[in-house]
C-alpha positions, 0 to 999 in steps of 0.5 A: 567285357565286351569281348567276351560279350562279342565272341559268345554272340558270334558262337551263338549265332554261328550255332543257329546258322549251322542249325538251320543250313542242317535242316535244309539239307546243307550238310547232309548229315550231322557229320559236318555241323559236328566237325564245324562246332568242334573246331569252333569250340576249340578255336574258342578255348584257344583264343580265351585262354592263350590270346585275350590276355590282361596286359603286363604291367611294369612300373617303378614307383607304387604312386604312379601305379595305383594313379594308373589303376585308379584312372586307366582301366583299359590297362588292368582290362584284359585285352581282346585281340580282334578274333580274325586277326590277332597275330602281329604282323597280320594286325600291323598289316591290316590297322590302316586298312581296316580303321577309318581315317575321321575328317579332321582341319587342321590350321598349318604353321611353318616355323623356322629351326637354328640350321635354316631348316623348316618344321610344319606343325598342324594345330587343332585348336579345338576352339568353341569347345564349352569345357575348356572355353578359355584357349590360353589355359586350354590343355595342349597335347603336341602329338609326334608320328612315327617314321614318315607318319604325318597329321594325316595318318589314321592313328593320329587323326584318331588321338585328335578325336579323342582329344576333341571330345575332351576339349584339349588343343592338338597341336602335330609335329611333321618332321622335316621333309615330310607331310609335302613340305619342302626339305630347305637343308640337307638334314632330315631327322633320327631316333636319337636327335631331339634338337627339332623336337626341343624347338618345337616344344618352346614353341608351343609353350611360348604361345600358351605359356599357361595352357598345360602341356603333354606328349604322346609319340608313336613308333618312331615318330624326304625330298631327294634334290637337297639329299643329293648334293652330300650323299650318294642317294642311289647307293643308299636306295640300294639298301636292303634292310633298315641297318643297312640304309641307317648304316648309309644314310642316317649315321653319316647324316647326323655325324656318328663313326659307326652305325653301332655308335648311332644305335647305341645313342638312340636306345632308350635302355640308356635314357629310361633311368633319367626320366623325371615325368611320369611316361606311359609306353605301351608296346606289344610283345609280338611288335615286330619292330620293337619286339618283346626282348628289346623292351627295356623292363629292367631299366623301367623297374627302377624309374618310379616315373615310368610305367610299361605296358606290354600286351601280348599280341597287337603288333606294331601300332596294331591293337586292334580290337573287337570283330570289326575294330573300324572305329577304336584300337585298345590303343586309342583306349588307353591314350584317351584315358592317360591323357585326361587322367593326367590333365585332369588329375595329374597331381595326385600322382604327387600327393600319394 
């Protein structure tokens, strides 16, 4: 594995550099080259043996997992938490700083929703790509950030290069009010309200009705004058936790009686059981957003259409990997490998 590859190199190399500053007198004696080997060898079985751990995989239907073991390595793979920062807060911190954002035009549509409201799409239409010449068939990926993400985050732009190289469409999914386009109603957007989510989706359909079609949604996935002739904006800028705003601001927006009712509604611990397409989720469980004991294990046991994928370490949309994880995460990884299984190989699913 290239991390295992990685992390012996490294060793390798520290071990001629500490080598040759004893010969020159750096430490002295070989006392300190001692001490530092010691800990690097401990650090080192520490990290094989605790950290760089094969995912969990948990799935439903045995179709659905040999066509995931068959076509998606990277989840049978034993996952390399980057070696310098491997805990889930520190890698949720660092992924945006560290990974490159590649240069990617996009063709914007505004499209009009039932309310009056405004939705802005980013198309990559991925044309002149010589494996999928024909754009009315071309497959079509509708990619969904996460809370206030737009087309221009680093995870997305991402998924939009994987995708180019296998000659899909991409088409982004800026929810209301973000990605700098005017909020025209009082009314943004929620775990548990797909009405935005479901026009969008005829949509693209409309306009390729024979392309093939996929979602991939990350985390979650506003302007003040409009919010402010119903709510009490700075009240609700008061809150000091994410309950406390969604208790405020978004459970009154979309009409729950109680902050309990919306959380209730927007878990999807209730919806698991009703998927009837197969649905990949990748999670860590040290996400500190969606952490380990809130992962709904049980309800995607009994779903044959639904695999989970649970890394030990890799924080929220973290995962990365490598010792300068710059240009992939293990995400990126798994997302390219699902989404041209699918496209490319999806009714044998059907067939097992």
């Amino acid at each position: 594995m290239l991390g295992i590859i990685s992390l012996q190199g490294l060793t390798r190399d520290l071990s001629l550099y500490l080598e040759n500053q004893v010969r020159v007198g750096l430490f002295g004696s070989g006392v300190g080259l001692s001490l530092v080997l010691g800990f690097g060898a401990a650090y080192a079985c520490y990290y094989l043996s605790v950290i760089a751990k094969k995912p969990q995989l948990v799935i439903g239907g045995e179709a659905f997992c040999c066509f995931l073991k068959q076509h998606c390595p990277a989840l049978t793979e034993t996952y390399y938490p980057t070696l310098w920062c491997w805990e889930g807060r520190v890698q949720t911190l660092l992924r945006p700083f560290i990974t490159v954002k590649p240069l990617v035009h996009y063709n914007n549509e505004l499209i009009k929703t039932a309310d009056g409201g405004q939705i802005s799409l980013d198309w990559f239409n991925n044309d002149g790509n010589a494996i999928y010449p024909d754009a009315s068939v071309r497959p079509t990926i509708l990619l969904l950030p996460g809370l206030t993400g737009t087309s221009r985050e680093s995870y997305i732009l991402h998924m939009v290069t994987h995708s180019e190289g296998l000659g899909y469409r991409c088409v982004v999914f800026n929810n209301r009010g973000v990605a700098g386009e005017d909020l025209l109603t009082p009314r943004t957007y929620c775990a548990a309200n797909t009405e935005d989510l479901e026009t969008v989706i005829q949509h693209v359909h409309n306009m390729y009705p024979d392309a093939p079609l996929m979602a991939a949604g990350v985390s979650m996935g506003g302007h003040r004058a409009i919010l402010e002739k119903q709510f009490d904006i700075a009240n609700i800028m008061k809150a000091k936790s994410i309950r406390e705003f969604d208790r405020r601001f978004t459970s009154v927006m979309f009409g729950y009686p109680t902050i309990d009712h919306y959380y209730k509604d927007a878990s999807p611990c209730h919806r698991v059981k009703s998927i009837e397409i197969p649905v990949l989720c990748l999670n860590a469980v040290d996400d500190v957003f969606s952490p380990g004991h809130a992962i709904p294990v049980e309800c995607a046991k009994q779903n044959p259409n639904v695999a989970l994928v649970l890394t030990s370490y890799g924080g929220h949309i973290g995962f990365l990997e490598g010792i300068w994880p710059r240009q992939q995460t293990y995400m990126d990884r798994v997302f390219k490998q699902f989404v041209q299984a699918i496209f490319e190989h999806g009714n044998e699913i059907y067939n097992m």
